[in-house]
Legacy VTK file of the C-alpha trace (Angstrom):
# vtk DataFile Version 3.0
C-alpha trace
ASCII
DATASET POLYDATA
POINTS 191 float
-114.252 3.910 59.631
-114.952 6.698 62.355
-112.705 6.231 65.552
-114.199 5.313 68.728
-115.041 7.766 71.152
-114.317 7.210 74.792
-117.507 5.983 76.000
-117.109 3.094 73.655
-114.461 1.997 74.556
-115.318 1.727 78.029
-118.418 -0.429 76.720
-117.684 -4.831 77.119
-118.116 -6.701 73.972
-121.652 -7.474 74.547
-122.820 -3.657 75.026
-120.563 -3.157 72.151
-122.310 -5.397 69.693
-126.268 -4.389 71.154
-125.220 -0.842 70.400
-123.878 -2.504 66.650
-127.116 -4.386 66.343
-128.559 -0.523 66.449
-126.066 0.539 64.088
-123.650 2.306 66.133
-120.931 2.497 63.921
-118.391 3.479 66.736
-119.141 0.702 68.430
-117.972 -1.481 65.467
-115.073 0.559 64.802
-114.400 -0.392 68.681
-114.746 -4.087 68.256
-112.551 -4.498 64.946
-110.072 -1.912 66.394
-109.977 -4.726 69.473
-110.295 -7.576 67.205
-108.702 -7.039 64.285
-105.064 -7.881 64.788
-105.952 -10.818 66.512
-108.311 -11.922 63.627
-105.866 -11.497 60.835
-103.055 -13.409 62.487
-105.525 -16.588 62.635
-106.910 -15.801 59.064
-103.115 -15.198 58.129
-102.012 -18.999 59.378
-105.237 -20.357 57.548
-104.811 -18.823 54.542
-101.066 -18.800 53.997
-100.661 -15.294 52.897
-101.529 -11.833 53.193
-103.754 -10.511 50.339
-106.440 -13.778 51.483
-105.946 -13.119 54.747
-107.371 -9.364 54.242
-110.209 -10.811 52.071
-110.923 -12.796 55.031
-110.776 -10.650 58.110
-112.951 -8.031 55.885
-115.259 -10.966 55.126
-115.683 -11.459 58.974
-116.014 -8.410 60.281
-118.955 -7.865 57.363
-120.538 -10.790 58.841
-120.470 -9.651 62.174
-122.395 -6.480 60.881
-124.627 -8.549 59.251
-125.171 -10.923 61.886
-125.210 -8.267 64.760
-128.993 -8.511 65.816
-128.916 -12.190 65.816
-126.167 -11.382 68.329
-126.358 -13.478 72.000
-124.228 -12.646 74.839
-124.144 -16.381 76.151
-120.503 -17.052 75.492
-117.850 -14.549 74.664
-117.827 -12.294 71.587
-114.387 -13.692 70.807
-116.536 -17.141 70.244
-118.912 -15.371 67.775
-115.902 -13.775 65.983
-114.102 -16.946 65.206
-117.287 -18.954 64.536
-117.683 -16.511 61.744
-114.544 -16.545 60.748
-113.625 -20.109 60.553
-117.180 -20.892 58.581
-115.906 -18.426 56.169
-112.459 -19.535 55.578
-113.873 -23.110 55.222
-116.274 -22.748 52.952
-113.294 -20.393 51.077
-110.937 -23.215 51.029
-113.926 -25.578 50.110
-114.755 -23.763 46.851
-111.077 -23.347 45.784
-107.514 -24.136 47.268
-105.967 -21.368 48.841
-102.329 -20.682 48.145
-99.476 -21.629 50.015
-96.558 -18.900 49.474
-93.201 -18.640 51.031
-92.882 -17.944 54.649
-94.550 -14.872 55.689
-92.657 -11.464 55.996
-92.060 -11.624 59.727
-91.187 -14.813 59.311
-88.917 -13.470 57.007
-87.805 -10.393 59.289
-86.895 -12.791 62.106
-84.913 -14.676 59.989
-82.281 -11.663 59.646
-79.471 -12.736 61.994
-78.743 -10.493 64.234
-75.363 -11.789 65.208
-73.631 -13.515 62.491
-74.100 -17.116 64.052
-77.667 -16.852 63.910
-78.010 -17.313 60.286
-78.110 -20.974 59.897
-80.284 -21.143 63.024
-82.995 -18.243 61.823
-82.941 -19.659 57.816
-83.629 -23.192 59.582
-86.715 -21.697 61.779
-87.733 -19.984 58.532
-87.595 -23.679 56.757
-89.489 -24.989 59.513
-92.043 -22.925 59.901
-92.768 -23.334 55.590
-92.885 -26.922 55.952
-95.398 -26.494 58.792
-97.009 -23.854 56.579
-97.354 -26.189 53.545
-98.077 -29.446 55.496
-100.493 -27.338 57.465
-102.162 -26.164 54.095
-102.480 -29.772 53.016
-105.470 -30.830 55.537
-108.902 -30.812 55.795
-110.361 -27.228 56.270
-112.155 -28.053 59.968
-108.667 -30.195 61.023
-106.548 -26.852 59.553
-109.095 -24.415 61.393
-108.854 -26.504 65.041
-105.185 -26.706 64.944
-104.809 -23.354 63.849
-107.165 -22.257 67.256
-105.451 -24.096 69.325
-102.039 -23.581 68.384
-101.201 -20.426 66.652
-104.564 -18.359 68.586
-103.458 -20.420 72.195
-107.907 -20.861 72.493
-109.175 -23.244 74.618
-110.922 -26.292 73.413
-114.387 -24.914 74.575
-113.384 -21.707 72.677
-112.622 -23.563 69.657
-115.843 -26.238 69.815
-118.033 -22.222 70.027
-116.469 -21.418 66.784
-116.346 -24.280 65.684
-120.197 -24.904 66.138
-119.097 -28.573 67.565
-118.865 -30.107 70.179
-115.608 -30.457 72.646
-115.196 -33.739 71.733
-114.971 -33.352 68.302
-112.536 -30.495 68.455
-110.920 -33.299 70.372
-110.459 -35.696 67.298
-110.050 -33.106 64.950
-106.792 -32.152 66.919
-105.854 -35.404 67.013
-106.249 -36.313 63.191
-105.012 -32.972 62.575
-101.661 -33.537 64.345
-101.330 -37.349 63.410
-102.051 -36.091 60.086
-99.263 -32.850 60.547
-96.805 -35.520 62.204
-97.005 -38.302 59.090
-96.982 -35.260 56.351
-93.695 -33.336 57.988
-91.816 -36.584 58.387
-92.383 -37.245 54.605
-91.061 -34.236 54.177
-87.601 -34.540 55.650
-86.871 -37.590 53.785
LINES 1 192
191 0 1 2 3 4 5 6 7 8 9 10 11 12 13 14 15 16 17 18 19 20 21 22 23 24 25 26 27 28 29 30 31 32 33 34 35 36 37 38 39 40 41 42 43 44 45 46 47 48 49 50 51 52 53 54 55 56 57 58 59 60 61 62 63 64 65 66 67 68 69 70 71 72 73 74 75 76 77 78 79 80 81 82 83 84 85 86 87 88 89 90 91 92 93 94 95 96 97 98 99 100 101 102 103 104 105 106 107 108 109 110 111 112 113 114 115 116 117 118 119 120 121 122 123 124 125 126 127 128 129 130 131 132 133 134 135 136 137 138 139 140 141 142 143 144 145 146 147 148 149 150 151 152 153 154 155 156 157 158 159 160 161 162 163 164 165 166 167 168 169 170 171 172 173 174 175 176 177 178 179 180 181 182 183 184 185 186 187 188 189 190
């Protein structure tokens, strides 16, 4: 992927993509250098692990190339990344259950005490944040997807209806079955 140059990078999102829409590679290389982290840390709570996580992020940036001159700047590009990224990891999950694997390996990396008495306290987090993983895993794609928006990505609820291709109110309920649903699964799992 070339680097951007710095005229590109000086560029918004929506100059960005009409210059991708032309096929100015640079300017993609701009938007998934801006993008990409945040991308894969939202594919990466979907998805449960690394290696589909990848697939994923790859996936969407792909289909922002390939959806670049249908490209309208009438909400933010962040919108039109996520909108193609959460129709691809739920039709993903739809055709075949993705994995659930042990705590990821920052998860992991945080869990090394740092002072002795820390251990029991970081291995807890670490059990924590599997269940959450697993229970997480467990729901509907478009529940998983919402909750993962609003609570790992910190989007709004306009943000997540735009990707979402719904409407506010329905990112509404599926928060609210998704954390009814989160709530009744996680105190299963304690007993």
């Amino acid at each position: 992927m070339p680097q951007p140059d710095p005229t590109i990078a000086n560029l918004t999102d929506d100059q960005a993509m009409e210059r991708v829409a032309r096929g100015d590679r640079n300017a993609f290389a701009a938007l998934v250098q801006a993008y990409q982290e945040r991308a894969w840390k939202v594919a990466r709570r979907f998805t449960g692990n690394d290696a589909d996580a990848r697939d994923l992020v790859q996936e969407t940036f792909l289909g922002i190339l390939e959806h670049a001159a249908r490209y309208k700047p009438e909400g933010r590009f962040s919108g039109f990344l996520f909108r193609i990224l959460a129709n691809k990891a739920i039709n993903r999950s739809r055709r075949s259950q993705l994995a659930v694997v042990s705590p990821s390996p920052e998860i992991l990396a945080s869990s090394q005490p740092s002072v002795e008495g820390d251990a029991e306290a970081a291995l807890a987090a670490a059990r924590r944040d599997h269940r959450v993983s697993v229970a997480l895993a467990s729901l509907p794609p478009n529940q998983k997807m919402a909750l993962v928006l609003r609570y790992y990505d910190d989007c709004s609820y306009e943000d997540i209806a735009s990707a979402m291709d719904v409407s506010v109110k329905a990112v509404e309920r599926l928060l609210a079955r998704g954390r009814d649903a989160l709530r009744a699964l996680l105190a299963g799992a304690k007993g």
